[in-house]
Structures are given as structure tokens and as C-alpha cells.
C-alpha positions as CSV (number, residue, x, y, z in Angstrom):
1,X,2.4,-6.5,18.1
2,X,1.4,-4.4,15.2
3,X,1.9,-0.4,15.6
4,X,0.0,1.9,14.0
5,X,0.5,5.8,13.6
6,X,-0.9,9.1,11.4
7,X,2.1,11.8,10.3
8,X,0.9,15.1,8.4
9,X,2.4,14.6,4.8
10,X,4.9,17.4,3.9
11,X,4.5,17.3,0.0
12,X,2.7,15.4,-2.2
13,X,5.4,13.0,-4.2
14,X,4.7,9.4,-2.9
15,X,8.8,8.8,-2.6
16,X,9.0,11.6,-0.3
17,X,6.7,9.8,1.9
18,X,8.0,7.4,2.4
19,X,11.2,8.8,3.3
20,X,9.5,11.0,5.8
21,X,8.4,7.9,7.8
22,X,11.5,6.4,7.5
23,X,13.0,8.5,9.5
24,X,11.5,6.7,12.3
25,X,12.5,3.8,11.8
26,X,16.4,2.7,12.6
27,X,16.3,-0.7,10.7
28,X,18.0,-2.1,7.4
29,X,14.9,-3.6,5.9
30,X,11.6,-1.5,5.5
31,X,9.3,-2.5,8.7
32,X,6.3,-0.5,7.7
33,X,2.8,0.4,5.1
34,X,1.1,3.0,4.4
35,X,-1.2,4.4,2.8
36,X,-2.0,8.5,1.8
37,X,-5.5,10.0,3.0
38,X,-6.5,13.4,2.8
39,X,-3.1,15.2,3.0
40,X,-2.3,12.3,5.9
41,X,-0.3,9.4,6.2
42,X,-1.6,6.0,8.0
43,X,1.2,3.9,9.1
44,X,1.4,0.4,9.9
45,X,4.4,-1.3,11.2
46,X,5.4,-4.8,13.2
47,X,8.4,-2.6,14.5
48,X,7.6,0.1,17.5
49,X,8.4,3.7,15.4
50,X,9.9,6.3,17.1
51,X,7.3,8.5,17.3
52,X,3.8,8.1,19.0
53,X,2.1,5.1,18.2
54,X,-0.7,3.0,19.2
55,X,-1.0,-0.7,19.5
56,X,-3.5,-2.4,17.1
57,X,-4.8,-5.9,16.4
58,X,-5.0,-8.1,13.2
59,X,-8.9,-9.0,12.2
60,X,-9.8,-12.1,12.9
61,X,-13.0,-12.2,11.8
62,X,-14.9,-10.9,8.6
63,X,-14.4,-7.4,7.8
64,X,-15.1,-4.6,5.5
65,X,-11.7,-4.2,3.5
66,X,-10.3,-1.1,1.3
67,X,-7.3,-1.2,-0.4
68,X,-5.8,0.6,-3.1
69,X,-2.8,-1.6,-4.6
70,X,-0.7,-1.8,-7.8
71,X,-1.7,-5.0,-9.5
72,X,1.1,-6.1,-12.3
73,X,2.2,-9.1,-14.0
74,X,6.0,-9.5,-15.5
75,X,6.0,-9.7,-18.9
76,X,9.1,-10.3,-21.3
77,X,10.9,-9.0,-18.2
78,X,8.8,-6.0,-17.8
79,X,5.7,-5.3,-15.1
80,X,2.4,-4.9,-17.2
81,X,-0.5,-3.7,-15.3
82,X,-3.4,-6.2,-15.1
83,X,-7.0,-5.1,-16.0
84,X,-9.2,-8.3,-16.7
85,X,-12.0,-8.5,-14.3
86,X,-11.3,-12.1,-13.3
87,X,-7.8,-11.5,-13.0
88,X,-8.0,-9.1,-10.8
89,X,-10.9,-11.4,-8.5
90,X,-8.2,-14.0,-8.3
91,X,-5.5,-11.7,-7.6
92,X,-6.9,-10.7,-4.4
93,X,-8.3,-13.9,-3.6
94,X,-4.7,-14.4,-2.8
95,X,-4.8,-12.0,0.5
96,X,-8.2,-12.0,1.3
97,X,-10.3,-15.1,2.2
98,X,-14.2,-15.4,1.5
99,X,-14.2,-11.8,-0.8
100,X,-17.5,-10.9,-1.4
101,X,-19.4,-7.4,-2.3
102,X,-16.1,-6.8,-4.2
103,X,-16.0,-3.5,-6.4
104,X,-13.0,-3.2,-8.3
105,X,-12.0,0.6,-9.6
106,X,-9.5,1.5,-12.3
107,X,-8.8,5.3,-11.6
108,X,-5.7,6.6,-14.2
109,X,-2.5,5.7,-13.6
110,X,0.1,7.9,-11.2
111,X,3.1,9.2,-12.0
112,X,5.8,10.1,-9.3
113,X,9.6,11.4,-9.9
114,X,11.8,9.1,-8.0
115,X,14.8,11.4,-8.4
116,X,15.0,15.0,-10.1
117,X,17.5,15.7,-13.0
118,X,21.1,16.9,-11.9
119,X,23.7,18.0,-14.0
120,X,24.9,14.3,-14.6
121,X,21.9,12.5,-14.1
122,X,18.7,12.1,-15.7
123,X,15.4,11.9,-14.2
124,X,13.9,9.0,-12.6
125,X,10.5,8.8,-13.2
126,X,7.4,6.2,-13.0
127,X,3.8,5.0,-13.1
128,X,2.2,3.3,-10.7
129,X,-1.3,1.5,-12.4
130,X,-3.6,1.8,-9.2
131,X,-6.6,-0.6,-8.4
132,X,-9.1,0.1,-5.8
133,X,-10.7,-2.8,-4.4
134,X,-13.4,-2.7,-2.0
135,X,-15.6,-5.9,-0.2
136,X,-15.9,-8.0,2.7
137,X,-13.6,-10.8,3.3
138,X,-10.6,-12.5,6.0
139,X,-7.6,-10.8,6.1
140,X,-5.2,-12.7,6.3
141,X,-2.3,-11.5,9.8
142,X,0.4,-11.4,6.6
143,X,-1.5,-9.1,4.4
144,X,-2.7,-6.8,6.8
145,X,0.8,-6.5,9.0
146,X,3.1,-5.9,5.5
147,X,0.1,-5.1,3.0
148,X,-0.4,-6.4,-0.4
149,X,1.0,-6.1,-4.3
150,X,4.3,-4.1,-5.6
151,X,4.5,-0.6,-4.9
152,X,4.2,-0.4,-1.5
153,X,7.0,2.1,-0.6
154,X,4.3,4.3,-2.5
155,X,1.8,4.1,-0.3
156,X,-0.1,1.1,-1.8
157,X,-0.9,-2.0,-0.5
158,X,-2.2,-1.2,2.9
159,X,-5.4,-3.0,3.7
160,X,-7.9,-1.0,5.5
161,X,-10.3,-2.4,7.5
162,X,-13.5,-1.8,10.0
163,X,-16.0,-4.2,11.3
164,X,-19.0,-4.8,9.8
């Protein structure tokens, strides 16, 4: 069964939201996605959440897909966003089976503070290097239970879907 759930987002740092929707969760290994809409968060999760939830089912079918994910490649040990056109095609090729109408936006990367600066510790900060993909496709169960692409404890990754 796959759950899904809305929560009202109580700040606006992506790690804080995910640690708000953790706390309905009693597991060791992250059962959930998410993503961040209008001052919301949409929760998925193969796990039943402590709060109020409602049961959902996987597409089967072709579907209009959104998703907002953070694409990267490692590079002499480092993650380095990916931006070629056809890199990106291929990348969600991966997750989504017969893409087509695909528009592919770039906006500017995100930065987050993971944790603030204490008297003997420095900040933690990052960027997350968003793509927006948008199309009609398959989903594939996998991708749309645990979403898609690094980052996902930052509400990316979550694949969005409605019929067409």
C-alpha cells in the first residue's frame, strides 16, 4: 500500500522538513517523499504515518508526470550538477518509460543550512542544482513509491502525477 498525506510546513529550510515529517514515522530507515508546494508539504510513504493519511495507487497506465529532482553526476569524488539536454533526456528515461512532451527547466540553484554555527562548530551548508521535468510517460511502482535522483530528504524527487 502506498500512503499519502499533506502537513502545513512550519519554516521554510528544506532540512527542517523533513524532520517535521519524521516525526511520524518510528522507523530506522527513511520510509517517505516529498515534495514542497505552496507553503505545504505532500508526503508519500510505503509505511502507514502516524498521522491521517489516505491510501493511494501507483499509475499504471500513461500519465502526465512533474517532478522537480536534483540531477548530479560524481566527478573526481565530488557530485557536479548535470545540464546537457541529452543528458538530462536519458537521465529520466531511467524512471520514466515512453517520455514524451518533456520540458526540461533549469531554475537557480538552492541553498539550505543543514546545521547553524555553534560555538565549536561551523556551519553546514549546501546547494541543491534543481531540474524540473515535465511530460507524459510510465512511471515506474519504484520511482513513484521512493521518488527519483539525490536529494530527496529535501523535498526532491517526488513524481507527481494525474491522468491524462
Amino acid at each position: 500500500m502506498i500512503y499519502q498525506f499533506k502537513l502545513r510546513a512550519v519554516s521554510s529550510e528544506p532540512y527542517h522538513w523533513h524532520k517535521q515529517i519524521w516525526e511520524h514515522f518510528t522507523y530506522d530507515c527513511r520510509p517517505f517523499v516529498f515534495a514542497h508546494d505552496d507553503g505545504n508539504l505532500l508526503c508519500r510513504s510505503s509505511v502507514k504515518p502516524s498521522c491521517q493519511s489516505m491510501i493511494i495507487r501507483a499509475p499504471d497506465s500513461l500519465v502526465r508526470f512533474n517532478v522537480t529532482a536534483n540531477v548530479v553526476v560524481k566527478q573526481s569524488g565530488k557530485r557536479r550538477p548535470v545540464t546537457d539536454m541529452a543528458a538530462l533526456t536519458n537521465w529520466i528515461g531511467r524512471y520514466i518509460n515512453d517520455v514524451s512532451e518533456l520540458v526540461v527547466n533549469i531554475p537557480a540553484p538552492m541553498r539550505f543550512c543543514k546545521r547553524k554555527r555553534t560555538h565549536n562548530t561551523a556551519e553546514r551548508s549546501g546547494i541543491l542544482h534543481r531540474v524540473e521535468f515535465s511530460g507524459v510517460g510510465i512511471v515506474s511502482d519504484e520511482a513513484f513509491c521512493s521518488g527519483i535522483g539525490h536529494a530527496r530528504s529535501f523535498g526532491l524527487g517526488m513524481i507527481q502525477c494525474s491522468r491524462l
